[in-house]
N, C-alpha and C positions, 0 to 999 in steps of 0.2 A: 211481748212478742214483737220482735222488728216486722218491718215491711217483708223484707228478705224471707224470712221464715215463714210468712203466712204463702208465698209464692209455693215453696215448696209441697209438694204431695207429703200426705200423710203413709204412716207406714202401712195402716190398711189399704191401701188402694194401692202402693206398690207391692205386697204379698196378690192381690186379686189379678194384677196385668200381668204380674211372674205365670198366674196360674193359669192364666187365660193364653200367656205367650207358647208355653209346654204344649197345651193341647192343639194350638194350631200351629206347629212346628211344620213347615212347609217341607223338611229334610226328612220326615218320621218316614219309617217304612211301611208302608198300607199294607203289604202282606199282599197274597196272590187271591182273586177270587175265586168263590166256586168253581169247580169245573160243572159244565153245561154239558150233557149228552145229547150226541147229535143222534137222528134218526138211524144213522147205520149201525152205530152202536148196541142199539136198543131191539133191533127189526132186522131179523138178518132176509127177511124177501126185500127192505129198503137197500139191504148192501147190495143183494143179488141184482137188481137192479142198476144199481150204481158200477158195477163190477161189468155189466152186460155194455152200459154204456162205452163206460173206458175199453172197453174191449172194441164195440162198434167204431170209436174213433181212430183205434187202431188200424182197424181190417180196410176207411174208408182211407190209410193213409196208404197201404200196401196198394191198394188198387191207383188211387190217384200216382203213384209210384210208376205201376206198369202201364197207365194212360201216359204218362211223360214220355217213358221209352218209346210207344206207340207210333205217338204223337209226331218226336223227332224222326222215326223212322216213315209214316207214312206220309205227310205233310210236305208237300213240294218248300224249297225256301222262297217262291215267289210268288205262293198266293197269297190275294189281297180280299179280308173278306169285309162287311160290313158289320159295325157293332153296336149297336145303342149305348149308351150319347158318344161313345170313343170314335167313329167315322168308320172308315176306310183304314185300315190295321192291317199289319202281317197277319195271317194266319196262323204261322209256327211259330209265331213270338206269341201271342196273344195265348195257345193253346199248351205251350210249356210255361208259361209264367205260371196261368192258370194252378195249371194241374200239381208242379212242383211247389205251390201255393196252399194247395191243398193239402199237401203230403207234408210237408213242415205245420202248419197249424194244425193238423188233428192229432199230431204227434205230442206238441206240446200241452193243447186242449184237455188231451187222455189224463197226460202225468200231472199237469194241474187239479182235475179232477179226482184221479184218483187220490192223489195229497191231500183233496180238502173233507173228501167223503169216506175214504176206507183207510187210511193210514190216524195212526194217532196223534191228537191235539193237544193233549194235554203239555200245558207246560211245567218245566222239571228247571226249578235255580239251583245253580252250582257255583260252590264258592271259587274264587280266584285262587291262582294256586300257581306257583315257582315256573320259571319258562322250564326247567329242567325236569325232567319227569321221572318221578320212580316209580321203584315196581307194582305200587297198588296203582298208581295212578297208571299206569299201561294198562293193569288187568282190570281198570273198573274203564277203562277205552273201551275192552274189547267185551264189557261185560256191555257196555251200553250199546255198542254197534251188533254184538246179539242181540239185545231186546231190541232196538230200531228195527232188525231185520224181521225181529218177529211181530213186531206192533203193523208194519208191514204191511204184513198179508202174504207177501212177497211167493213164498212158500206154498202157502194157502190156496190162493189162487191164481188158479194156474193157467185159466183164462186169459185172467190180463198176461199171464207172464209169457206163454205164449205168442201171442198175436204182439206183444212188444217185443218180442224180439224180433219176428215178421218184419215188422213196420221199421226198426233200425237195421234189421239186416239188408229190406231192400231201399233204402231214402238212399244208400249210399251210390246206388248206380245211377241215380241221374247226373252225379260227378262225374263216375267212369263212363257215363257214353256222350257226356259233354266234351270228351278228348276225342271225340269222331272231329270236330271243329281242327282238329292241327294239323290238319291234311287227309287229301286222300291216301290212302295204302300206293308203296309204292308199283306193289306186285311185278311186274316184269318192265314196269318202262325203262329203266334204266340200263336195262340192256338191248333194248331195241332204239334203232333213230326211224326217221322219214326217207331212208334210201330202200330200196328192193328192186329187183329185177325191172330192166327197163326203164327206169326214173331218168330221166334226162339230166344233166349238169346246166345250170341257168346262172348265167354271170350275173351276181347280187349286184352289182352296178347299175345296170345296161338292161336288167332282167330279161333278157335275151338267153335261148339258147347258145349253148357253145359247142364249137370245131375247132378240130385238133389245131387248123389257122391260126386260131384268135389265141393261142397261149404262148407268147415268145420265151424262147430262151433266155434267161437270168431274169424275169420276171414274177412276182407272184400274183395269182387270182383266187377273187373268194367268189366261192358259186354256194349254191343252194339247191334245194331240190325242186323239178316241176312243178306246178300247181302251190307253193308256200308264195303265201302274200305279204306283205306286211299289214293292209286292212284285216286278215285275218286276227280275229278274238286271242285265239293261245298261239298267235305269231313269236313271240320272246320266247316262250316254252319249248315250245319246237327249234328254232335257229338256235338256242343253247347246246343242241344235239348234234343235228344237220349241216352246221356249218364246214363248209371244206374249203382248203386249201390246193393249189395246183398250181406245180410247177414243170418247166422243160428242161429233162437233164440229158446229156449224152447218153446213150443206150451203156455205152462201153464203160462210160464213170460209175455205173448202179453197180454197187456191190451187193446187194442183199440177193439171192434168187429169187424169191418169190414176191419182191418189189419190183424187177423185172418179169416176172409172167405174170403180175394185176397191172402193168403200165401198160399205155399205149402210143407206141413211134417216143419212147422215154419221160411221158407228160404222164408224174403220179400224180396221185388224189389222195391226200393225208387230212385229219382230221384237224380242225381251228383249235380246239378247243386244251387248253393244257390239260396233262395230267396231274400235276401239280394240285391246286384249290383250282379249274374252268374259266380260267383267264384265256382271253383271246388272243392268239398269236399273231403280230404282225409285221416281225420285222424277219428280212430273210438278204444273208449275203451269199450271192451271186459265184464266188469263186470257190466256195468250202461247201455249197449247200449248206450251209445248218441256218436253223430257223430259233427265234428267241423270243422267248416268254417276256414280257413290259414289266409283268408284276414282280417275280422273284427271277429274274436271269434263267432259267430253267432252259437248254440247248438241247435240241436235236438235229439228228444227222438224217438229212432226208433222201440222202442216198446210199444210206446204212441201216433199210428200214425202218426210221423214224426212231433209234433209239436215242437215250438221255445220255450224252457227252461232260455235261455240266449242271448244277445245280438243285434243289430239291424234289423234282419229280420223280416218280416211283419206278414208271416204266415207258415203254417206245407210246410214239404216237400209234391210232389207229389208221392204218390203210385200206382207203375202198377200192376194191376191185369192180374198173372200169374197160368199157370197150368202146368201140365206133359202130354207128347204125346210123342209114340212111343220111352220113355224116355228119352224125352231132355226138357229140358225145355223152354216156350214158353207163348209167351203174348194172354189175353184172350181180350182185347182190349186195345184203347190208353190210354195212362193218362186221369182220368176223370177233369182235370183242367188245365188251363197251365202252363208249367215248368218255372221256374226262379223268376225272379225281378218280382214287378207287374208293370202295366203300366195302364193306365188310360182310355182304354178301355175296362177295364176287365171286371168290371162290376162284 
């Protein structure tokens, strides 16, 4: 026997590594263990229990739900309260985090729960099978999504099924009155401004009072109403409304009537603000009266009642009817219409 050949393994010890290889085949299929019965299984006062639970996580999720809406409704936005270890905090931030906090975790809590204790564990292997599906394999779909429904509970108990629905029905409104945030309701401002009986005309320049004096003929001026500031907080909100124009026209050139019985000694008072998108008007020629919009050319004829001569605006300017007292000049009420763009309540 060569050297070579005594190196080699004998045939017995490769038959024994073959057989030793087999049995620790790392690829073999171990097969599924026992199934282990859990206590709900076994103990339906352990499921009622469990069942009672998921239900309580629900019912704390409905309530932290309506503590949200509460919350946002009675909660000033600017109190500041104190927190342990977080400091000095918003109040409505701190008490909607919270609470909507709470209403998303016990929701989830519930259904995790009840998956792990009342719903079935056992595992079921299912061979691979064609992306394309036939007809048993549809009907053993809908054979399984029955049993699923019924391993469940779903049916069963009607506790959880209940108070889950509760708890999804109302999580969703902390959404819906999170849209209070996109404004307030416009309710009637939009057709009221800051003119009414007696308001004085104040030259926004000079903020002075104005007399019939101070407005020359082929001139324009922007006035504003008494008492608006610019240090005032919702100053832009307001002048978006409020702002007026006035000019001096010959009594005899007004052709509108009733832009001659709101004028006074020929000095109207029309509205800044386009109809158009509330672009501010500021150019005005002197020989045609008409006045032009900066943003889209948009022309009125201001001694034609403010109507639209040229470009995209929908309709006339607003005219305030003005008068004189103790010589200044001053509003005899508000615009009879509302200022600006139209909108689709207008009506």
């Amino acid at each position: 026997m060569s050297e070579t050949e005594e190196n080699l393994p004998s045939e017995r010890e490769t038959a024994h590594e073959g057989a030793v290889g087999k049995a620790d085949n790392p690829f073999a299929d171990p097969g599924l263990p026992p199934h282990e019965h859990r206590m709900q299984d076994i103990d339906e006062r352990a499921a009622k229990r469990s069942e009672r639970t998921v239900a309580l996580l629900f019912l704390v999720s409905m309530i932290a739900t309506v503590a949200f809406i509460a919350s946002y409704v009675a909660i000033p936005i600017d109190k500041i309260v104190y927190i342990f270890p977080l400091g000095h905090i918003s109040g409505l931030n701190f008490a909607l985090g919270l609470t909507l906090g709470v209403a998303l975790f016990c929701i989830g809590a519930g259904a995790v729960h009840w998956a792990r204790t009342l719903m079935s564990d056992e595992e079921v292997a299912d061979e691979r099978h064609p992306i394309e599906a036939t007809p048993d394999v549809k009907a053993k779909v809908l054979a399984d999504f029955a049993q699923g429904a019924k391993e469940s509970q779903f049916g069963r108990r009607k506790l959880i099924r209940n108070t889950m629905f509760g708890a999804l029905a109302l999580v969703p409104l902390s959404g819906v009155v999170l849209l209070r945030d996109l404004g307030p309701l416009p309710e009637k401002k939009l057709r009221t401004t800051g003119w009414k009986k007696g308001i004085r005309l104040v030259n926004q320049s000079t903020n002075l009072p104005l007399r019939p004096e101070d407005i020359a003929v082929g001139s324009l001026t922007f006035a504003k109403p008494e008492g608006l500031e610019e240090t005032d907080e919702d100053f832009a909100n307001k002048i978006a409304k409020d702002a007026l124009m006035l000019v001096r026209i010959q009594p005899q050139n007004i052709k509108d009537k009733q832009e001659l019985a709101w004028s006074h000694e020929g000095i109207v008072a029309y509205s800044k603000i386009c109809t158009h998108v509330g672009c501010p008007i500021s150019l005005y020629e002197q020989q045609t009266h008409h006045v032009l919009c900066p943003c889209h050319q948009s022309t009125f004829d201001l001694s034609d009642g403010g109507r639209v001569i040229f470009g995209p605006a929908g309709h006339a300017l607003p005219q305030l009817h003005i008068t004189v007292k103790d010589g200044y000049l001053e509003a005899v009420s508000d615009f009879a219409e509302p200022v600006g763009p139209s909108f689709w309540e207008r009506g």
